[in-house]
C-alpha positions, 0 to 999 in steps of 0.5 A: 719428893717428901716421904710419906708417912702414916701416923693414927692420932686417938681423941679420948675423954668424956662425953661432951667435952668437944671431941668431935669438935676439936677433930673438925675444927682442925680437919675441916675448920669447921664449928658446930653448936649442935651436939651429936653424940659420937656412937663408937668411934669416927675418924677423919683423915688429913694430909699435913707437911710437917718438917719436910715429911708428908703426914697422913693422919687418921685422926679417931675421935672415941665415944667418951661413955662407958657403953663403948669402951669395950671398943678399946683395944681395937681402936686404941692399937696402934696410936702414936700419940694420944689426945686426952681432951677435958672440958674446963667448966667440968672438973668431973672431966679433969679428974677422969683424965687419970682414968683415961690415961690408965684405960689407953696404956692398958688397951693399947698395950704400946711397946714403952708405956713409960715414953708413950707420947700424951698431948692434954687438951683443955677445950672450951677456954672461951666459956667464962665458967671455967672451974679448972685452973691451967696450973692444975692442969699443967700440974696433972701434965707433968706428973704423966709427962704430957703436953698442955694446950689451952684450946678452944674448938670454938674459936680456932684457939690452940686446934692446929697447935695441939694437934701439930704438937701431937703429931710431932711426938707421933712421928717421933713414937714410931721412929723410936717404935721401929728403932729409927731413933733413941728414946721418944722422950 
């Protein structure tokens, strides 16, 4: 018998840059052109065996506008990892990522903000108007010590990847955040 674990993932990121979509390709390993708006917030749960553990994963996917963002702090408490999504045709989605990175640590207000673990997720990579560079982006991610995925919801590229990184350092955050372990990082 594997121990069970639960662990809550949080998506955040603007709105538009395939949130939602990332969440489902992996939970349901589903794509849909169709944009919806997410209103607040949405969660999926998925059952996952990583590294002799099974994993319960409440994944929360955020609306990315400003209306919500006063949802924050509910939502965000108790995240052991955090996905920072942005779109690579859209450098206003890249540059906000600091803003989102600020907004998260401030809401959720974990014990260690300096470990607190952060996987990067740079969606839509099979769009050919890419106007953010991957070396930018690694740049970005180690300044704020993050994990870096290319991805693409549409393709299935890098989904299961990234968010099997994310719940790798998740597992790795709470054992650390219940004394388990030394530091996270």
């Amino acid at each position: 018998m594997f121990p069970r674990r639960h662990l809550k993932l949080l998506l955040i990121g603007n709105a538009g840059v395939g949130k939602s979509a990332l969440m489902n390709q992996y939970v349901n390993s589903r794509f849909s052109n169709h944009y919806r708006a997410t209103i607040g917030a949405d969660f999926f749960t998925k059952e996952v065996r990583v590294d002799e553990k099974l994993v319960t994963v409440q994944i929360w996917d955020t609306a990315g506008t400003e209306r919500f963002q006063s949802l924050g702090a509910a939502l965000y408490r108790g995240t052991a990892c955090c996905l920072l999504v942005f779109d690579v045709t859209s450098p206003n989605s890249f540059q906000s990522l600091e803003t989102w990175h600020k907004e998260f640590l401030v809401q959720a207000e974990p014990a260690d903000p300096d470990t607190f673990p952060f996987v990067v997720i740079a969606n839509k990579t099979d769009l050919d108007e890419r106007q953010v560079s991957p070396r930018h982006a690694q740049e970005w991610c180690s300044v704020y010590r993050a994990e870096y995925f290319e991805a693409s919801a549409k393709e299935a590229f890098n989904v299961d990847e990234a968010f099997l990184c994310a719940i790798r350092l998740g597992l790795k955050n709470v054992r650390y955040q219940e004394g388990w372990v030394g530091s996270p990082t």
